[in-house]
C-alpha positions as CSV (number, residue, x, y, z in Angstrom):
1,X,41.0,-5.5,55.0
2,X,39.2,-7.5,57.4
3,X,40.2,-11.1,55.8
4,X,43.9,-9.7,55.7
5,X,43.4,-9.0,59.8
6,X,42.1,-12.3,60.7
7,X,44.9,-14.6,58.0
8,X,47.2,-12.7,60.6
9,X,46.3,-15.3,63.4
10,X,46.6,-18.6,61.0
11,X,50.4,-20.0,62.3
12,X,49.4,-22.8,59.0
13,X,49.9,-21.7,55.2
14,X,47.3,-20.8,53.9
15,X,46.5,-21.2,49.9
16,X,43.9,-18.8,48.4
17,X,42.2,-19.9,45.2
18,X,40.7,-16.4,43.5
19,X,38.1,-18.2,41.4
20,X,35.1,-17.8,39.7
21,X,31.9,-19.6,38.8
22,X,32.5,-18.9,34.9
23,X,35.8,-19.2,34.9
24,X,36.7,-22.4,32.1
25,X,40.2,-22.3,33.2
26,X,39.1,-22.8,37.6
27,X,37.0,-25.5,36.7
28,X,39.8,-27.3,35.1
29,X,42.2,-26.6,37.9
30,X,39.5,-26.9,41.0
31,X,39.7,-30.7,40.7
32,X,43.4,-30.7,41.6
33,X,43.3,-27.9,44.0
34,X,41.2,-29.8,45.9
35,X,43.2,-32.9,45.5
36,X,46.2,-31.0,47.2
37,X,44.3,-29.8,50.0
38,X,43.8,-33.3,50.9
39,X,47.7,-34.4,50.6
40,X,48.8,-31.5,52.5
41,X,46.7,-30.8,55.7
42,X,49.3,-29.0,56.9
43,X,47.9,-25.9,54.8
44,X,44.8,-24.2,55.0
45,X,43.2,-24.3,51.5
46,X,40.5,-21.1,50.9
47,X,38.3,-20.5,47.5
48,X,37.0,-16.7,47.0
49,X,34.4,-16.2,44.6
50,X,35.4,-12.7,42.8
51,X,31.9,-12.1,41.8
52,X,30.6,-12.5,45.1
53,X,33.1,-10.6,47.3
54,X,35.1,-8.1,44.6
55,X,36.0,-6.2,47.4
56,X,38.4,-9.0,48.9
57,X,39.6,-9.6,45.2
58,X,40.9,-6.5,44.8
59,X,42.3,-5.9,48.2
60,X,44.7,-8.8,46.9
61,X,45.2,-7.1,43.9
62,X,43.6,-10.2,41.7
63,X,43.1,-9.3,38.0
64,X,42.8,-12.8,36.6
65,X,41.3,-16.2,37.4
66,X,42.6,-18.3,38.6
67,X,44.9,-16.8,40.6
68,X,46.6,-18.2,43.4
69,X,47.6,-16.7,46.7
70,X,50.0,-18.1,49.5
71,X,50.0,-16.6,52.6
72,X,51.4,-17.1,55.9
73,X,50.8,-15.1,59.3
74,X,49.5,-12.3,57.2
75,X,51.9,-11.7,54.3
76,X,51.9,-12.8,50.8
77,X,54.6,-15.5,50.4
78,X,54.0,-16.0,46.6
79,X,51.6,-15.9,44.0
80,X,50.4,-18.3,41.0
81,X,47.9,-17.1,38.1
82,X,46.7,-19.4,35.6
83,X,46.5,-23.0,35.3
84,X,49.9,-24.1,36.3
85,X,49.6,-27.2,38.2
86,X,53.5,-27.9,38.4
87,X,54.2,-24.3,39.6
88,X,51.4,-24.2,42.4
89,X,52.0,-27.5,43.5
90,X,56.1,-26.7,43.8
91,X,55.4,-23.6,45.2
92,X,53.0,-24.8,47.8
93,X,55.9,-27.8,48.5
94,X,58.5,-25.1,49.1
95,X,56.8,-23.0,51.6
96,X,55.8,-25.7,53.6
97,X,59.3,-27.1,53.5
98,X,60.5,-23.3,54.4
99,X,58.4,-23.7,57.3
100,X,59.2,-27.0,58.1
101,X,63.2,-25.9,58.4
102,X,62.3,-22.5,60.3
103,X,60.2,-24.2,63.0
């Protein structure tokens, strides 16, 4: 509840990655998610460790790694699960474009 009242505030996107330390699949994706959040600064990129706060893991209703969360001024915009590179990355392109046009 609390990291739902304070992404409120953030006027950026912001892109959750729901990962964990054991996770096979986040390891092979964590490389690229990092990539992106250095090609697009104009989102905020966030990693939540399920294991170490379950709580906020299933406030956002995350029942598998890794699973992807965009969020903007508080409310879910979309969601990715898996190791879909394309699909987060396009997804991620056209929020920020949505944003771009609305501003």
């Amino acid at each position: 509840m609390e990291v739902r009242f304070l992404l409120v505030f953030f006027s950026l996107q912001v892109v959750v990655d729901f990962t964990a330390s054991w996770c096979g699949p986040c390891r092979i994706i964590a490389p690229f998610f990092a990539e992106l959040a250095k090609k697009l600064p104009e989102a905020l990129f966030l990693k939540v460790d399920v294991d170490e706060l379950p709580k906020v893991a299933a406030d956002w209703a995350v029942e598998a790694m890794p699973t992807f969360v965009l969020i903007k001024e508080g409310t879910i915009l979309d969601r990715v699960v898996g190791v879909r590179k394309d699909e987060l990355h396009q997804k991620i392109q056209h929020h920020l474009g949505s944003a771009t046009a609305s501003a």
